[in-house]
N, C-alpha and C positions, 0 to 999 in steps of 0.2 A: 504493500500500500504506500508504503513514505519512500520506494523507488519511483512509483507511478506519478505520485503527489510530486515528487521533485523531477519527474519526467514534463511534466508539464509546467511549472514554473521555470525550469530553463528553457521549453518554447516559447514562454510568454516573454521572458527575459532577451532569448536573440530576436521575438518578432519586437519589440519595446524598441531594438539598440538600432534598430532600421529604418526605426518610423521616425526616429530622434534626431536622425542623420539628414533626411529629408520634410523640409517644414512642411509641403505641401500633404505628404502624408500624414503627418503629425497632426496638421490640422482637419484633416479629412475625419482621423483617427478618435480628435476629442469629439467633433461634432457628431461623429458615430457615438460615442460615449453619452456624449448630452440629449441624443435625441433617444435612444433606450434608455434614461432615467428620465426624460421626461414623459414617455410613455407609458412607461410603468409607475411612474408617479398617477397620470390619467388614468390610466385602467383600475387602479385602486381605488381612487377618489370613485368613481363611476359606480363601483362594486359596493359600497358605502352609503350612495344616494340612494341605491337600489335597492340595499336592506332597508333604509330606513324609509322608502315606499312602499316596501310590500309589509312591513311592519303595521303602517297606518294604514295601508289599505284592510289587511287582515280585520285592525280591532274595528274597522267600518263596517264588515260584511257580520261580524259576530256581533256585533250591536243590533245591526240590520237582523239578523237572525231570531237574535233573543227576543225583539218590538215583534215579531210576527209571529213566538210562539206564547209571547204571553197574550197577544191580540186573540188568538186560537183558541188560547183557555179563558178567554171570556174577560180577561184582567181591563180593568176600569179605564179608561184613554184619557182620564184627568190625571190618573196614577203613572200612566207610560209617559206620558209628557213630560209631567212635575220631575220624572228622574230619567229620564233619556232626550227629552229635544231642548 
């Protein structure tokens, strides 16, 4: 494992010493860099808004649920009101 681990840190280390050598790469290189941490910065932010939609949607529909099963059992609509709307 910590041949393979350092098998690959000295690929990362001679492709580094080439990108370093040439600016145009180098710059190609961080903008690659910046534009996957800005997308994965996005995709999480996204993933986040989304739970916290389907969160509030959810206690909508079980609200929504609960008003039409006490509506069913006959329960009083000045009572469903007064503690749900």
């Amino acid at each position: 494992m910590a041949a393979k681990k350092s098998e690959y840190i000295n690929e990362a280390y001679q492709t580094l010493e080439v990108i370093s050598q040439d600016e145009k790469m180098r710059l190609a290189y961080l903008a690659r860099q910046k534009y996957i941490a800005d997308t994965n910065t996005l995709v999480q932010e996204n993933i986040e808004k989304g739970i916290v939609i389907g969160r509030a949607e959810g206690r909508a529909e079980e609200r929504r649920s609960l008003i039409e099963k006490l509506r069913a059992d006959g329960i009083d609509e000045e009572f469903i009101k007064k503690y749900f709307e």
